[in-house]
N, C-alpha and C positions, 0 to 999 in steps of 0.2 A: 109298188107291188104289181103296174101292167105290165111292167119288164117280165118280171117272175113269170108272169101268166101267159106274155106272148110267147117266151123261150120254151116255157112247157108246152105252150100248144104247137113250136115250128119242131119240137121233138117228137110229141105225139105222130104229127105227120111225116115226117121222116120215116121215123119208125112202121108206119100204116106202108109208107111205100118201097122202101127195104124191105120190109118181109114180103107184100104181094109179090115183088120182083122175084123174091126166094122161094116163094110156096110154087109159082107158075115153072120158075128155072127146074127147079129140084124134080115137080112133076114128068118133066120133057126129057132131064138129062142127068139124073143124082148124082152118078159120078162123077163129071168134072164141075159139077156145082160145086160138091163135097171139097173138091180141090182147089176150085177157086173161093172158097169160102175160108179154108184151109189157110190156103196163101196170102190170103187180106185178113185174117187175123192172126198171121204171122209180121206183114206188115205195119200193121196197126200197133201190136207187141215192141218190135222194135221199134218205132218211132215215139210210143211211150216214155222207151226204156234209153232216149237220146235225150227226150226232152228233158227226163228227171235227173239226166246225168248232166247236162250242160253247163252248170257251173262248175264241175270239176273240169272236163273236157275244154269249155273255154279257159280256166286259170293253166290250166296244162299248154295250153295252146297261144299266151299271150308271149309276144315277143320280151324277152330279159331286156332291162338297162345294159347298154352298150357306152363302154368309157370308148371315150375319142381323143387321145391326146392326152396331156400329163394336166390333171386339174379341172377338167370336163366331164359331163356324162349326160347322155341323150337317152331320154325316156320315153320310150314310143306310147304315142296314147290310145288307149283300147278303143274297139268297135263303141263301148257304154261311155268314150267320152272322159273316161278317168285316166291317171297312170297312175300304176300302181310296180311296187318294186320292192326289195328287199334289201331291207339293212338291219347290219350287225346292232343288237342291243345287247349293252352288258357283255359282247363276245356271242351272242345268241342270232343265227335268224331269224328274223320276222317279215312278213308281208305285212306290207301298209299300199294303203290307197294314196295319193298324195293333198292332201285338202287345205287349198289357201286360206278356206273360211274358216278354218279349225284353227282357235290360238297357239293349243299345248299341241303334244305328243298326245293321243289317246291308245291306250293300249284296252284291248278285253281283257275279262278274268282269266281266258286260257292262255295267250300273248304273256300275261304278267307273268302268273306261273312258271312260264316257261323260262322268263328271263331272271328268275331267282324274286321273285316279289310274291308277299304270301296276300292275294287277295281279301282273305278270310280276317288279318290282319289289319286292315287299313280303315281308317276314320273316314265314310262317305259324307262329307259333309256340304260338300259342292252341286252345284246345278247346272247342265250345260243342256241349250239345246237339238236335239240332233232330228235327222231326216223322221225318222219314227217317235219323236215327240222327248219330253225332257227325261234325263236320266240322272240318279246321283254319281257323283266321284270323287274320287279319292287323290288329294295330290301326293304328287311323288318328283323323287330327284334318280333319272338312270346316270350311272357315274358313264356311261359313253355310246354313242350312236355313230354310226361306220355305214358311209354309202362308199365302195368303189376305194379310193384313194382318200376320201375327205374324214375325217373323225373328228367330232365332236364330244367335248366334256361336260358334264353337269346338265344336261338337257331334265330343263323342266317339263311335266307331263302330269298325267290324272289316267286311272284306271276306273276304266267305266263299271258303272254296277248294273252289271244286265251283261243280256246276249247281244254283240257286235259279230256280225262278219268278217270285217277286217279290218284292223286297227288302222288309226290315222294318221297320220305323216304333215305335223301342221304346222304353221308360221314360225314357232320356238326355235326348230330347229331350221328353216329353210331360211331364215333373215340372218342365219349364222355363214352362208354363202356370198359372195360375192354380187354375182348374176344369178336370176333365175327366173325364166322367160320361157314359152310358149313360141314355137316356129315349127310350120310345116308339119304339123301332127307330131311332134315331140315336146317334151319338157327339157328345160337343157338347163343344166347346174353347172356352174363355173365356180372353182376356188383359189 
């Protein structure tokens, strides 16, 4: 609770000194106070409206899987340290993070959906733990997963019951590759 109390009080002062500055400024010179006041909460505005957008703007902005050759594909790994990529399920796109510590295939409620699986349908009777604490899930069989040139049949999997970000891309299907190693800020899949 002294966090609480000191952050309240370095705002109080803040605040105490932001305004004198603004009562003294405004006295001497209103209008381009008005406009420099103007212009820092315009400022302020957009840098708001960057920050609350940054997960779209970052997933906009992460470099695609690049195939390299006939049987390969380099997966550049984000600023957060992940790669993430999109493969065909079912004939469907999906974005998945890529997770070695993930057994199955994890898909969300909206990911399942989308690949033809009725969420609403499935028997949660499973437990997995994840980053934000344990979730039930539901196993499942996708008849095909498609990164690049490689496809996969019968890929085991579980539909998480709760809200996911972004589905998970884990060992079931990544042990069905060849190679699959980490070099130079990529993921590289070989088949």
């Amino acid at each position: 609770m002294i966090g609480g109390w000191g952050n309240a009080a370095y705002l109080v002062l803040l605040l105490i000194a932001v305004g004198g500055w603004l009562l003294v400024e405004f006295r001497a010179r209103p209008g381009s106070t008005l406009r420099a006041m103007a212009a820092w909460g315009l400022i302020f505005a957009g840098a708001m409206a960057v920050a609350g957008l940054w997960p779209q703007i970052r997933n906009a902005a992460l470099p695609q899987a690049l195939s390299v050759g006939d049987g390969r594909l380099e997966v550049p790994i984000a600023r957060d340290g992940h790669a993430y990529l999109t493969a065909q399920v079912n004939g469907v796109p999906v974005r998945f993070v890529v997770d070695t510590g993930a057994s199955l295939v994890a898909l969300g409620r909206a990911d399942a959906r989308k690949v033809g699986l009725d969420p609403d349908r499935l028997a949660y009777f499973g437990i997995a733990q994840t980053a934000n604490g344990r979730v039930q899930t539901a196993p499942v069989t996708l008849d095909s997963v498609s990164i690049g040139g490689f496809t996969s049949r019968k890929v085991a999997g579980v539909v998480i019951d709760g809200d996911v970000g972004t589905s998970l891309l884990g060992m079931e299907f990544l042990r069905r590759f060849g190679r699959v190693s980490f070099e130079g800020g990529r993921l590289i899949l070989e088949w």
